[in-house]
FINU-249510 format. One record per atom (N, C-alpha, C, O, CB): residue number from 1; residue in three letters; atom name; x negated, y negated, z. Coordinates in Angstrom, 3 decimals, decimal comma, always signed. Glycine has a CB too. Layout:
// FINU-249510
+-----+--------+-------+----------+----------+----------+
| num | residu | atome |       c1 |       c2 |       c3 |
+-----+--------+-------+----------+----------+----------+
| NUM |    ALA |    CA |        X |        Y |        Z |
...
+-----+--------+-------+----------+----------+----------+
***
This chain:
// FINU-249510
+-----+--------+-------+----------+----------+----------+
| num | residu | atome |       c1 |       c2 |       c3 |
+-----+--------+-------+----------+----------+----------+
|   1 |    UNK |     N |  -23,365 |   -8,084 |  +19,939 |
|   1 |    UNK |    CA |  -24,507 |   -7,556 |  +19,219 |
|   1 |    UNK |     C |  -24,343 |   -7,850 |  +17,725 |
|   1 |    UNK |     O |  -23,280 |   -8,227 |  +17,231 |
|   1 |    UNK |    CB |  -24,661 |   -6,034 |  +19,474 |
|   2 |    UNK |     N |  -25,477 |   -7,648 |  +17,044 |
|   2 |    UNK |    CA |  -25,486 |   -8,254 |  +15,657 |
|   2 |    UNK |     C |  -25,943 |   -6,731 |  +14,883 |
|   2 |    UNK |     O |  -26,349 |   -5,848 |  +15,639 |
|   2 |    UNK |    CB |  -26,749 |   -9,788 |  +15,457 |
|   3 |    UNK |     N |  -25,908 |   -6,581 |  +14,131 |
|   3 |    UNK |    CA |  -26,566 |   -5,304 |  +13,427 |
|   3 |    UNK |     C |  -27,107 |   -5,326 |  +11,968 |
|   3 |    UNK |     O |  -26,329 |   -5,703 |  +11,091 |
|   3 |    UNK |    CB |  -25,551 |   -4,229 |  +13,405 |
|   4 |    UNK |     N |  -28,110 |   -5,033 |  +11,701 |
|   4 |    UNK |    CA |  -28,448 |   -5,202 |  +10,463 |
|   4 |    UNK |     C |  -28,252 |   -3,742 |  +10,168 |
|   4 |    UNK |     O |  -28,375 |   -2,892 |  +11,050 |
|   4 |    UNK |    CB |  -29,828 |   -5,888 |  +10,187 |
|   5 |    UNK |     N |  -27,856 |   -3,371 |   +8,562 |
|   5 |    UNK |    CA |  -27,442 |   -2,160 |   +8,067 |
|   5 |    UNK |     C |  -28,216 |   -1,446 |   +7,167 |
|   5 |    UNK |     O |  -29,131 |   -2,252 |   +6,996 |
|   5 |    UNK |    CB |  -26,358 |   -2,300 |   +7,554 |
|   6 |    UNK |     N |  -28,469 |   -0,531 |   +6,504 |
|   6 |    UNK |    CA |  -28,231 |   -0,303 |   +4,869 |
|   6 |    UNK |     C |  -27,670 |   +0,958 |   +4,627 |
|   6 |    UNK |     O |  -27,934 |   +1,996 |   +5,234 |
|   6 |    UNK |    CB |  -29,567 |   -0,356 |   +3,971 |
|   7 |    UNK |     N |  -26,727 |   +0,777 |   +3,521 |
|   7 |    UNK |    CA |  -25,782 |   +1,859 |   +2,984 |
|   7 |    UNK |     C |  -26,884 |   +2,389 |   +1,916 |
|   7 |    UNK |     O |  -27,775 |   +1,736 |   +1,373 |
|   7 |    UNK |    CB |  -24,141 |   +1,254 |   +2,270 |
|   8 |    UNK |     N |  -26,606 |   +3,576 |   +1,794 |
|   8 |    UNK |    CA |  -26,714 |   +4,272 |   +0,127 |
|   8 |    UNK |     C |  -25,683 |   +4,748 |   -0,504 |
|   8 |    UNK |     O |  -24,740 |   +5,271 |   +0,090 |
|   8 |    UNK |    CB |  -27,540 |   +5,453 |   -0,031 |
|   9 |    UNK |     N |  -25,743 |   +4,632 |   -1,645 |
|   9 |    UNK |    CA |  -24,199 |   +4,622 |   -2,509 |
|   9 |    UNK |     C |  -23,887 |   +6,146 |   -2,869 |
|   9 |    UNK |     O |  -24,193 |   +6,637 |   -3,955 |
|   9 |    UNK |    CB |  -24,259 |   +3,626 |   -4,177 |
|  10 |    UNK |     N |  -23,458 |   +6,612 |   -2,182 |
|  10 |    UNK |    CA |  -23,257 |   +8,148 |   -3,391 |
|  10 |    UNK |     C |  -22,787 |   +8,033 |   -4,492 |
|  10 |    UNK |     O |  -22,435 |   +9,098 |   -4,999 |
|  10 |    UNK |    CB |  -22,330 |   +9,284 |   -3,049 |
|  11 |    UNK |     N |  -22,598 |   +6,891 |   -5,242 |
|  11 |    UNK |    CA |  -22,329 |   +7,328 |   -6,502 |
|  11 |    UNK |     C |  -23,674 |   +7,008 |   -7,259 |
|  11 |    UNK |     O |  -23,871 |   +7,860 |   -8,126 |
|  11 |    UNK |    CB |  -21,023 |   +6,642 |   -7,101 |
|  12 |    UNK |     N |  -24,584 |   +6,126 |   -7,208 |
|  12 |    UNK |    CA |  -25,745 |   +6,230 |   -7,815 |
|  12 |    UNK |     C |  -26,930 |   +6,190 |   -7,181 |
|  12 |    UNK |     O |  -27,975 |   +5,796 |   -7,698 |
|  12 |    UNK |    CB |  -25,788 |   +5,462 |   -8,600 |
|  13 |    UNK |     N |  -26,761 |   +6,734 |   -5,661 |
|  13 |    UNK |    CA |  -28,129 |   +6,432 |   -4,848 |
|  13 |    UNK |     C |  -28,695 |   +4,975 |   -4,476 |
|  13 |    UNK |     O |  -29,590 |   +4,775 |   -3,654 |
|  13 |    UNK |    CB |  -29,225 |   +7,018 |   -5,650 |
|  14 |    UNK |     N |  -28,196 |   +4,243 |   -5,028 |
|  14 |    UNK |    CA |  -28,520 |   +2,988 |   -4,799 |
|  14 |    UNK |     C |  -28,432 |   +2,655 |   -2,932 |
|  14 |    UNK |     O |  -27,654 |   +3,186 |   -2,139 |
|  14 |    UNK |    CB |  -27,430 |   +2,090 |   -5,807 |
|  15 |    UNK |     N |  -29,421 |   +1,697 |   -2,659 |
|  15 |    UNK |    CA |  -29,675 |   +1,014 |   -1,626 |
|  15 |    UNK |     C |  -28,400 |   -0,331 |   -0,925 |
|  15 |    UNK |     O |  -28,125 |   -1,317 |   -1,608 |
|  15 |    UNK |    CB |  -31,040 |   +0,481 |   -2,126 |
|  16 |    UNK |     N |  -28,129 |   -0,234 |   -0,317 |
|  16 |    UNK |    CA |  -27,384 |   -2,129 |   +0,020 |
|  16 |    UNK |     C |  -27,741 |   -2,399 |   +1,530 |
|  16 |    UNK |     O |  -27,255 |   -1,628 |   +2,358 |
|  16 |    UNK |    CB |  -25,153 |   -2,334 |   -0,093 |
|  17 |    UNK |     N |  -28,640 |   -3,545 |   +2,009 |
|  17 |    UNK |    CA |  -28,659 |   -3,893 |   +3,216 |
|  17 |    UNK |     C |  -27,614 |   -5,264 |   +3,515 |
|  17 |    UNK |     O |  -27,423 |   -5,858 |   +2,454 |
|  17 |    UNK |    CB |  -30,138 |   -4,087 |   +3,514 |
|  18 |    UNK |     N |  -27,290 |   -5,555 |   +4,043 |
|  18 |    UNK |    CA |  -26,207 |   -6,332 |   +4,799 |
|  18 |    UNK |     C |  -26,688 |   -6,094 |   +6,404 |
|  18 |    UNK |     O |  -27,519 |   -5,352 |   +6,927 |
|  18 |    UNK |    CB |  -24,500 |   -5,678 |   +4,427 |
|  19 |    UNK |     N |  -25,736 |   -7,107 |   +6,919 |
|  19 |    UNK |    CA |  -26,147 |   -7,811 |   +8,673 |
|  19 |    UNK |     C |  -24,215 |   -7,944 |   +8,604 |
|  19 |    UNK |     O |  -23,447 |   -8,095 |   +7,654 |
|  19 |    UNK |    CB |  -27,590 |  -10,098 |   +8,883 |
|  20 |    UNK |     N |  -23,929 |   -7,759 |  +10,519 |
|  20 |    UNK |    CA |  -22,600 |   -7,682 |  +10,778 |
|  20 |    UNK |     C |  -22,572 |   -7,804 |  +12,254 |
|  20 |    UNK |     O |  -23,614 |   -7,583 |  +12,872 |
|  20 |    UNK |    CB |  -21,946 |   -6,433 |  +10,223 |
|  21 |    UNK |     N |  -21,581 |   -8,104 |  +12,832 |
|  21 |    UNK |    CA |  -21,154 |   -7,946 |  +14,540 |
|  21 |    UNK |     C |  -20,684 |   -6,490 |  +14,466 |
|  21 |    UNK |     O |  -21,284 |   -5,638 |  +15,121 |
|  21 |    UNK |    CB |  -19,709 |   -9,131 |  +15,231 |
|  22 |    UNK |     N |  -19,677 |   -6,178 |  +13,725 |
|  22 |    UNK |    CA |  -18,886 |   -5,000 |  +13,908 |
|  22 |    UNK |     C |  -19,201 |   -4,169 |  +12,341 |
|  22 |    UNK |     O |  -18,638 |   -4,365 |  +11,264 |
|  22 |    UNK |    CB |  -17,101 |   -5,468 |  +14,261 |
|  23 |    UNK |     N |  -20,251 |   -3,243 |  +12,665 |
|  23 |    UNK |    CA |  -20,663 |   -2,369 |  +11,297 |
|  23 |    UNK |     C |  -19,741 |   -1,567 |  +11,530 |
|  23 |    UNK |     O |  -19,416 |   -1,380 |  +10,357 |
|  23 |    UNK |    CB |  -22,153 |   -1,627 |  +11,058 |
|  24 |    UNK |     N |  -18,701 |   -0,615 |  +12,404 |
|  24 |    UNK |    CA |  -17,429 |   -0,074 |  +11,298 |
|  24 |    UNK |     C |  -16,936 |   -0,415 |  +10,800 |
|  24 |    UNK |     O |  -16,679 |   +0,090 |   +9,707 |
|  24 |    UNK |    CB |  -16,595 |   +0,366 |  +11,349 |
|  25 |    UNK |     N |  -16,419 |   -1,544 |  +11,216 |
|  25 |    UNK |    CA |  -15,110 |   -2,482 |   +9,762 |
|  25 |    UNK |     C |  -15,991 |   -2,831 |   +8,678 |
|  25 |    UNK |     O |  -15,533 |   -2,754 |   +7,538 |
|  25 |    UNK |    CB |  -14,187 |   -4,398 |  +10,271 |
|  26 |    UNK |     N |  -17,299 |   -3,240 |   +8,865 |
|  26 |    UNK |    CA |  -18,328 |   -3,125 |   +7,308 |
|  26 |    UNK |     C |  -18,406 |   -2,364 |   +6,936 |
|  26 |    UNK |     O |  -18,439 |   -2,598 |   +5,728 |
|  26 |    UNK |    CB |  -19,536 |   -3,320 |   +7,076 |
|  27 |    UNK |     N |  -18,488 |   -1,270 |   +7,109 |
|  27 |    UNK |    CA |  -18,725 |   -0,034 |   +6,581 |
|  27 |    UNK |     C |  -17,015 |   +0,315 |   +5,682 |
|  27 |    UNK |     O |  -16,764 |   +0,489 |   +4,490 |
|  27 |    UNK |    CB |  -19,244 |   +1,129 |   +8,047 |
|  28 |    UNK |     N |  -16,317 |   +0,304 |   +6,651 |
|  28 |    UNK |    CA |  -14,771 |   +0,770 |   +6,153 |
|  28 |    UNK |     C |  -14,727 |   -0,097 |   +4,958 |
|  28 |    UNK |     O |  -14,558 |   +0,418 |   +3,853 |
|  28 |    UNK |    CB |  -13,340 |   +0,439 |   +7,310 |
|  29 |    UNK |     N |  -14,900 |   -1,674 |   +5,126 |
|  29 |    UNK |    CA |  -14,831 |   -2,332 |   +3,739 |
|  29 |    UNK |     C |  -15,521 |   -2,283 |   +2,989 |
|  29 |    UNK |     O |  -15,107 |   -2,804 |   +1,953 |
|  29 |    UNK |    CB |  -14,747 |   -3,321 |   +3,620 |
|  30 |    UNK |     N |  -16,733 |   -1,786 |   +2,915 |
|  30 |    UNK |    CA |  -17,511 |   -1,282 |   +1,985 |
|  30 |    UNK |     C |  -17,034 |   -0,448 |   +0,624 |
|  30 |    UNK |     O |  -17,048 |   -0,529 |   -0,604 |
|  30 |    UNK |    CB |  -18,265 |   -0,571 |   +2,710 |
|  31 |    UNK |     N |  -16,460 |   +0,690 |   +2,070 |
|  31 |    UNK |    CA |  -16,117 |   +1,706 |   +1,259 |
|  31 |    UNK |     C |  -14,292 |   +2,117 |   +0,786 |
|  31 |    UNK |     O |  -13,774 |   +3,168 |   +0,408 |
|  31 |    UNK |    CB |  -16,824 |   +2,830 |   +2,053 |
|  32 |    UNK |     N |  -13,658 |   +0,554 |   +1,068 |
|  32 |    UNK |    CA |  -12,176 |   +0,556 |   +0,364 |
|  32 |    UNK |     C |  -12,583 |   -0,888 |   -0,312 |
|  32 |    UNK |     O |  -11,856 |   -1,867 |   -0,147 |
|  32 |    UNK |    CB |  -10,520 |   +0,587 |   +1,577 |
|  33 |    UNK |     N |  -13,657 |   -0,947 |   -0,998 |
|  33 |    UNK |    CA |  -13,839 |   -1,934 |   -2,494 |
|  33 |    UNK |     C |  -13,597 |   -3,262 |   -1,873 |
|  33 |    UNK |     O |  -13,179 |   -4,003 |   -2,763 |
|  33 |    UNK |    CB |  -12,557 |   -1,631 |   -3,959 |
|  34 |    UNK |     N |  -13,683 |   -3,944 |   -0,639 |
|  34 |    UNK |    CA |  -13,401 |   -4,812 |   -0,303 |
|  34 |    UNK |     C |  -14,808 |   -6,149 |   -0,383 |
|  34 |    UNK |     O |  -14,596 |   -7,345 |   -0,186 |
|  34 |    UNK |    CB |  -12,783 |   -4,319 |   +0,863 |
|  35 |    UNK |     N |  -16,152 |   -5,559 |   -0,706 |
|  35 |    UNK |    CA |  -16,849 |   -6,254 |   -0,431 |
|  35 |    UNK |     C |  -17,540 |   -6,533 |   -2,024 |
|  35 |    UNK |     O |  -18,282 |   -5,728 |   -2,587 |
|  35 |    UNK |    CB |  -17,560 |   -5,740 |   +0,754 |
|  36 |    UNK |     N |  -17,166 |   -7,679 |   -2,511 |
|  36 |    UNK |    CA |  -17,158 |   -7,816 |   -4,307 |
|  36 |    UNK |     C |  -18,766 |   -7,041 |   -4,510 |
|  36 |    UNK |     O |  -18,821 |   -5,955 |   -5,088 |
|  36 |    UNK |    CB |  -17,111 |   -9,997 |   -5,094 |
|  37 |    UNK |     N |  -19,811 |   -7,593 |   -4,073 |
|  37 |    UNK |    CA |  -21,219 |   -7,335 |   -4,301 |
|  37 |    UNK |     C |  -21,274 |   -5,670 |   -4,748 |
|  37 |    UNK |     O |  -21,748 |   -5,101 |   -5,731 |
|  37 |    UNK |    CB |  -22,143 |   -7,729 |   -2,831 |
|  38 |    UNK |     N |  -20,545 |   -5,180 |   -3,523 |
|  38 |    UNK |    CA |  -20,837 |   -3,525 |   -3,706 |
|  38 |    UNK |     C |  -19,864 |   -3,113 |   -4,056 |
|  38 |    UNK |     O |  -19,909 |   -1,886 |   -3,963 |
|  38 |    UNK |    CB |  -21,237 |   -2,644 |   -2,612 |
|  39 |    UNK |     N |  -18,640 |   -3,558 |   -4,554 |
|  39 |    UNK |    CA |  -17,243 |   -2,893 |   -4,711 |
|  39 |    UNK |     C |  -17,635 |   -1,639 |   -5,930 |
|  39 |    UNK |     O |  -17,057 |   -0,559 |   -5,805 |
|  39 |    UNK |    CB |  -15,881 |   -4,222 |   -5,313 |
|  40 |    UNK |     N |  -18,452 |   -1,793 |   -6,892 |
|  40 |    UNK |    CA |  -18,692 |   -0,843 |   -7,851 |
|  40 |    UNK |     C |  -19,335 |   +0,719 |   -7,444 |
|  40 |    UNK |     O |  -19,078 |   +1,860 |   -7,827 |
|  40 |    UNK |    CB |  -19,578 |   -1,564 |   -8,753 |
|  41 |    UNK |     N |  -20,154 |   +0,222 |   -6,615 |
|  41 |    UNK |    CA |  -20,867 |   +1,313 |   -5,911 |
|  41 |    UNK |     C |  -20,332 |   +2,270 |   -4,976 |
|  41 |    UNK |     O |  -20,855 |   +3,345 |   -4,683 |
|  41 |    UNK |    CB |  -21,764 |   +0,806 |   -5,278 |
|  42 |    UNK |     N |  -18,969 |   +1,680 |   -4,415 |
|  42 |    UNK |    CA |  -18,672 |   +2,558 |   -3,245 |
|  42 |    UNK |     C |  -18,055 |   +3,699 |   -3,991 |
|  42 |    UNK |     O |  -17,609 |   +3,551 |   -5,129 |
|  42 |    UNK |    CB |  -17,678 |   +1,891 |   -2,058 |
|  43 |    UNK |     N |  -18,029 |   +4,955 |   -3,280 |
|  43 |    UNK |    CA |  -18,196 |   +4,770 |   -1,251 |
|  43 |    UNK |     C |  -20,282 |   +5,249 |   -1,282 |
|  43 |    UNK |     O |  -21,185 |   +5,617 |   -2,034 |
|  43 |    UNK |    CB |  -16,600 |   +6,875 |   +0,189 |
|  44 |    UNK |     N |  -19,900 |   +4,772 |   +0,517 |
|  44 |    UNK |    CA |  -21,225 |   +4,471 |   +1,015 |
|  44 |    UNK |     C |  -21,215 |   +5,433 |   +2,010 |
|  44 |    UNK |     O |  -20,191 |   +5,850 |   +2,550 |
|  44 |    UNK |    CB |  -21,529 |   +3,010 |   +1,502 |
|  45 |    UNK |     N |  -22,432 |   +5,816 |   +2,277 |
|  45 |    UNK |    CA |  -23,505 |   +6,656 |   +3,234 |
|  45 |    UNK |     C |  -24,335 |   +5,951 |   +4,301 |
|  45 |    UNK |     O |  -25,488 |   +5,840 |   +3,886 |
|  45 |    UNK |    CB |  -24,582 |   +7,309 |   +2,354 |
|  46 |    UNK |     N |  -24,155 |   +5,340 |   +5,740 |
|  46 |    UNK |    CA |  -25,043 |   +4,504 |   +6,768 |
|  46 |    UNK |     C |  -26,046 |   +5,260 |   +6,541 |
|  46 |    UNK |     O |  -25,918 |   +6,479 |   +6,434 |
|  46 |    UNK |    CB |  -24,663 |   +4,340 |   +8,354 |
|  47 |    UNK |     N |  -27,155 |   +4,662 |   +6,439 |
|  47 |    UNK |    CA |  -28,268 |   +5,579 |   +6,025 |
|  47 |    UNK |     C |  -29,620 |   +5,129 |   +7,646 |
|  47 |    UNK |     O |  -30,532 |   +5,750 |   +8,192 |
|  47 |    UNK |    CB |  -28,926 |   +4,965 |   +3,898 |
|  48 |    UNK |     N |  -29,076 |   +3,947 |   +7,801 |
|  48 |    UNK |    CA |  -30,142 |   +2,950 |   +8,794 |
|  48 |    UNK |     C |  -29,448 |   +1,847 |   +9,571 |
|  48 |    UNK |     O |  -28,671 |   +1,188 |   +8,880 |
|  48 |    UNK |    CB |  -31,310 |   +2,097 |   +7,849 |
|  49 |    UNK |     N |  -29,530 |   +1,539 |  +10,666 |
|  49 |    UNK |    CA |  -29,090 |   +0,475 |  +11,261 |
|  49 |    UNK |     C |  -30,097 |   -0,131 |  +12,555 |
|  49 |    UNK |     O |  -30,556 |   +0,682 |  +13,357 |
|  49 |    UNK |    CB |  -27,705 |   +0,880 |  +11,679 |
|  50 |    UNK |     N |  -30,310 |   -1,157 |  +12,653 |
|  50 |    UNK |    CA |  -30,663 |   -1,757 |  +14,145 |
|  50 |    UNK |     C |  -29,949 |   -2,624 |  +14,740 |
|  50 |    UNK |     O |  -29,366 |   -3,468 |  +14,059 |
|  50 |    UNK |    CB |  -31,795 |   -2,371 |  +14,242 |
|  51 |    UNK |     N |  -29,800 |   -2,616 |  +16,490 |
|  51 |    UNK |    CA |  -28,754 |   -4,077 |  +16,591 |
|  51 |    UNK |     C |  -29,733 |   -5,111 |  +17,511 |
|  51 |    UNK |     O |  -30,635 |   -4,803 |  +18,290 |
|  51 |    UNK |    CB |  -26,909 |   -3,730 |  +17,615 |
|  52 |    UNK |     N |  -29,232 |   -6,435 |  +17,140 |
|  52 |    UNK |    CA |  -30,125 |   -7,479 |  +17,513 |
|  52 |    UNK |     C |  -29,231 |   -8,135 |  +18,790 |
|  52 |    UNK |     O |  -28,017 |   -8,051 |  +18,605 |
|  52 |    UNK |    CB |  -30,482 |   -8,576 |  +16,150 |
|  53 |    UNK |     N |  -29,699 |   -8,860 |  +20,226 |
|  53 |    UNK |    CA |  -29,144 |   -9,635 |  +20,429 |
|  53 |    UNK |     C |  -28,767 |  -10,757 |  +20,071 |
|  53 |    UNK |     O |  -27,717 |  -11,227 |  +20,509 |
|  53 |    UNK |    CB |  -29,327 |   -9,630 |  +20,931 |
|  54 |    UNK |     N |  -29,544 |  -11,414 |  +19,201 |
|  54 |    UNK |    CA |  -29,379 |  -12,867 |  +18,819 |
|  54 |    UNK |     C |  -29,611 |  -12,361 |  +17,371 |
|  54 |    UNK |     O |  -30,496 |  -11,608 |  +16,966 |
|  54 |    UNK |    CB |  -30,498 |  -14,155 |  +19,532 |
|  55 |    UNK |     N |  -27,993 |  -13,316 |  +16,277 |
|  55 |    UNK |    CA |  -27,737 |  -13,553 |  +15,640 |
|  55 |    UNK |     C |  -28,974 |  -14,061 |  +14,280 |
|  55 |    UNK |     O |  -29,126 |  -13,782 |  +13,091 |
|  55 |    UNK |    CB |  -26,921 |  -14,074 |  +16,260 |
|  56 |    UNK |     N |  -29,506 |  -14,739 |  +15,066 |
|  56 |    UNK |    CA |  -30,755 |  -15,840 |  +14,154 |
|  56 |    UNK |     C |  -31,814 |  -14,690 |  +13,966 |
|  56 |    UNK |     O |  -32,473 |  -14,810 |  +12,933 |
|  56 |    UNK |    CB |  -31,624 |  -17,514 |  +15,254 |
|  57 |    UNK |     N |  -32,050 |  -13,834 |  +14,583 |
|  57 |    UNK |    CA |  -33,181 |  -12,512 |  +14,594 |
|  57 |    UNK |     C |  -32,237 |  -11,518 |  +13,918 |
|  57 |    UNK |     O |  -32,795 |  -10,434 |  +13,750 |
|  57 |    UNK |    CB |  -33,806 |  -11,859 |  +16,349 |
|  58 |    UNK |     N |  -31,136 |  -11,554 |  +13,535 |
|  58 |    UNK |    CA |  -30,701 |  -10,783 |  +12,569 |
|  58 |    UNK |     C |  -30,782 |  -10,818 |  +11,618 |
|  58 |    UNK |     O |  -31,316 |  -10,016 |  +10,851 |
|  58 |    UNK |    CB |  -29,963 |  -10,611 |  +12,507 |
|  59 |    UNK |     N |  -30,158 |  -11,969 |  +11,379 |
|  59 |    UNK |    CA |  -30,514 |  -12,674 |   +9,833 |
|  59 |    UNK |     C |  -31,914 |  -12,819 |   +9,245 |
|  59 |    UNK |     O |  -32,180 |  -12,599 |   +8,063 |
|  59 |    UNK |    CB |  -30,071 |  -14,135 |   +9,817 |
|  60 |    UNK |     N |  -32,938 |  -13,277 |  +10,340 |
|  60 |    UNK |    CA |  -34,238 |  -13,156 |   +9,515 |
|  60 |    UNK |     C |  -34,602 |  -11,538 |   +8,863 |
|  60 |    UNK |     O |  -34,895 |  -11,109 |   +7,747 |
|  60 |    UNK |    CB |  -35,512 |  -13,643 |  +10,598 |
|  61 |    UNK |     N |  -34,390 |  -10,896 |  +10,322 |
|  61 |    UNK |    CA |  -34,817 |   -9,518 |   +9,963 |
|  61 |    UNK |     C |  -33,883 |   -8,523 |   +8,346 |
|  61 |    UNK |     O |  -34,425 |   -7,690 |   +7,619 |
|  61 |    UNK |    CB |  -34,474 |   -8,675 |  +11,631 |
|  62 |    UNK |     N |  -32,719 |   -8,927 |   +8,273 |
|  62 |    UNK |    CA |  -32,071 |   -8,774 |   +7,333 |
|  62 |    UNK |     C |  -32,761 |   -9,215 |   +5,973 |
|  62 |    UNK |     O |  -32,901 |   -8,351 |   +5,107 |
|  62 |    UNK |    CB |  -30,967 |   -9,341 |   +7,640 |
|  63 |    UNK |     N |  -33,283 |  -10,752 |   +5,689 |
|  63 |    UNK |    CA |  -33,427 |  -11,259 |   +5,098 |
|  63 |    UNK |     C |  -35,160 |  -10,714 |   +4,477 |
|  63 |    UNK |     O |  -35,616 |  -10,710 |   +3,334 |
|  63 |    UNK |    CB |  -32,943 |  -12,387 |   +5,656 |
|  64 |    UNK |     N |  -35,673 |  -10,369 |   +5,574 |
|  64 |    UNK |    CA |  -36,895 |   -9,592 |   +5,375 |
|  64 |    UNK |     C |  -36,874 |   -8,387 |   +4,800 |
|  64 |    UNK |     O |  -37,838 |   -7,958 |   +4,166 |
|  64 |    UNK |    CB |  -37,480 |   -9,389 |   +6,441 |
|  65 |    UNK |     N |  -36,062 |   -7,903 |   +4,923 |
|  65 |    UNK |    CA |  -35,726 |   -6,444 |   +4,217 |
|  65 |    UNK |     C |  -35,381 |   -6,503 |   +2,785 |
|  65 |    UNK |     O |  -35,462 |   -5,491 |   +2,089 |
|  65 |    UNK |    CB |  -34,481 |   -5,722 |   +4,894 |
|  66 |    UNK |     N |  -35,038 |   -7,526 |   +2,359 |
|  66 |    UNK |    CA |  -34,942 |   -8,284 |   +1,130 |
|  66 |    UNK |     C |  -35,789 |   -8,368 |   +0,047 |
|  66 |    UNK |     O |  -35,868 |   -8,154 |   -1,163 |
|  66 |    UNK |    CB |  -34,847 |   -9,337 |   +1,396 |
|  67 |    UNK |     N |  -36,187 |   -8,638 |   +0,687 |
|  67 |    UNK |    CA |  -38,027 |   -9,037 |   -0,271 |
|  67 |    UNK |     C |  -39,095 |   -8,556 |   -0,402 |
|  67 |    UNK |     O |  -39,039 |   -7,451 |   +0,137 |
|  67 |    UNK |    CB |  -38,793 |   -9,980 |   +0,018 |
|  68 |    UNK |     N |  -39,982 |   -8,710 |   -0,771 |
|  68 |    UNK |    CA |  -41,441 |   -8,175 |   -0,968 |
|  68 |    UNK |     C |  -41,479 |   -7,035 |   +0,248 |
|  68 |    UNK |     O |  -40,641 |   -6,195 |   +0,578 |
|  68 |    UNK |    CB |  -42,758 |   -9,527 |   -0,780 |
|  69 |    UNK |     N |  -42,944 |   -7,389 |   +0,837 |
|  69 |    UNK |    CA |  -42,890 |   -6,082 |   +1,812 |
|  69 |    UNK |     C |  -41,700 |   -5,306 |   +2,698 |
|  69 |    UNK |     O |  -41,357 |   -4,145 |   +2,918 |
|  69 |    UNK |    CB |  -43,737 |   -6,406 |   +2,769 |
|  70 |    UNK |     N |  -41,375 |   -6,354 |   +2,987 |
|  70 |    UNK |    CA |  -40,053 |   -5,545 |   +3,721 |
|  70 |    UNK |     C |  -39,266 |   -4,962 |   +2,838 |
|  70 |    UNK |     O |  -38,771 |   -4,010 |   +3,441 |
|  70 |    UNK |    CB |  -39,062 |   -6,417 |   +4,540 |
|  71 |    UNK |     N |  -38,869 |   -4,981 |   +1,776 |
|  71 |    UNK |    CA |  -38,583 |   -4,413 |   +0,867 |
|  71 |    UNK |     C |  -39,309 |   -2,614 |   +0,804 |
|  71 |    UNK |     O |  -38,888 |   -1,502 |   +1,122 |
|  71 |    UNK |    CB |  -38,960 |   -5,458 |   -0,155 |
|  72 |    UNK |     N |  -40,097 |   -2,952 |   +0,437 |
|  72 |    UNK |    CA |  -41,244 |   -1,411 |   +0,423 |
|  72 |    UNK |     C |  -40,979 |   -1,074 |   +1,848 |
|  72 |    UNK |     O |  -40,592 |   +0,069 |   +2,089 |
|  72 |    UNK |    CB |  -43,319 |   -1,668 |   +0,106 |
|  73 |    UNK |     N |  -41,156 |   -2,013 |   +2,931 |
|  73 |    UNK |    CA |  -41,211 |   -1,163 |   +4,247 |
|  73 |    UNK |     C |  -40,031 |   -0,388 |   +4,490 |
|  73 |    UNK |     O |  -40,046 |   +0,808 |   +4,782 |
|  73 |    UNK |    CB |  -41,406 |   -2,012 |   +5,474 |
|  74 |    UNK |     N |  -38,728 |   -1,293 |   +4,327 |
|  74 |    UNK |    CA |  -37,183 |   -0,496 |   +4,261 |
|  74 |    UNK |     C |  -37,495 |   +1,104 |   +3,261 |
|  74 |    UNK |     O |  -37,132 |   +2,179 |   +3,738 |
|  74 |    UNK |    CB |  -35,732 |   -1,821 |   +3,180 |
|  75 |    UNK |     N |  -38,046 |   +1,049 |   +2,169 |
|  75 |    UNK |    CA |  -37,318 |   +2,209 |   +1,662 |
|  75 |    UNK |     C |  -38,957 |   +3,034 |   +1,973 |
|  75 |    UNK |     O |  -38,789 |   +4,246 |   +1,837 |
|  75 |    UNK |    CB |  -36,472 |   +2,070 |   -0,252 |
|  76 |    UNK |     N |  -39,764 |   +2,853 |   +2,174 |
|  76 |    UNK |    CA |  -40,770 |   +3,726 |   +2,539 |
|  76 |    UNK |     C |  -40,863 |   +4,129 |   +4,378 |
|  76 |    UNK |     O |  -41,697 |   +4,962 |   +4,731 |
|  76 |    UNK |    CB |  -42,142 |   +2,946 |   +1,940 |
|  77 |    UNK |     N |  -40,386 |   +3,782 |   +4,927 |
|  77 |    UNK |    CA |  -40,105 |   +3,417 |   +6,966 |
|  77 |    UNK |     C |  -38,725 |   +4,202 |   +6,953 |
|  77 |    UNK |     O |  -38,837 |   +5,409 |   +7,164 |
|  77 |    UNK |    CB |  -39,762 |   +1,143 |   +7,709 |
|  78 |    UNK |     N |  -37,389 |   +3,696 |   +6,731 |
|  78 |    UNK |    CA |  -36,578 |   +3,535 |   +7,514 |
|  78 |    UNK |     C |  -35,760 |   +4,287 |   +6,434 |
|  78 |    UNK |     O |  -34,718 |   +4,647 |   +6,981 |
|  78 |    UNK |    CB |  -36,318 |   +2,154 |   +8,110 |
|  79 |    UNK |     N |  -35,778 |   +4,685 |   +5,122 |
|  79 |    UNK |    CA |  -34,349 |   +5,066 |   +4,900 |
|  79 |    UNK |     C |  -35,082 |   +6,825 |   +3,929 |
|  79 |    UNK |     O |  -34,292 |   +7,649 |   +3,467 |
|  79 |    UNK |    CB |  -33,154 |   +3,427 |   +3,672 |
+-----+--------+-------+----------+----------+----------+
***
């Protein structure tokens, strides 16, 4: 399975979506500074997750959450 994520940061509320096979060890590295992007922000809160069978429908859907509407849809929908 594939999983698309998003953390919220308890230290400033901030948002982070990321995609993974195994979201505990993402999560754990998240939150022992291992992942440069968010290392400032941690620790983290799973706030949302879905899991995909196929890899390629993860990544889009990830990548959609990114941007414009999906953007608004993530934090107005899902978190």
């Amino acid at each position: 399975m594939y999983y698309v994520y998003i953390l919220q940061s308890r230290k400033d509320r901030s948002y982070y979506t990321g995609s993974t096979q195994d979201i505990k060890s993402r999560i754990t590295k998240h939150n022992n500074k291992e992942v440069k992007y968010s290392a400032t922000k941690a620790p983290f809160d799973l706030v949302w997750y879905c899991a995909f069978k196929d890899k390629e429908k993860a990544l889009s859907f990830e990548k959609y959450l990114k941007i414009g509407s999906g953007f608004a849809f993530a934090r107005k929908r899902l978190v």
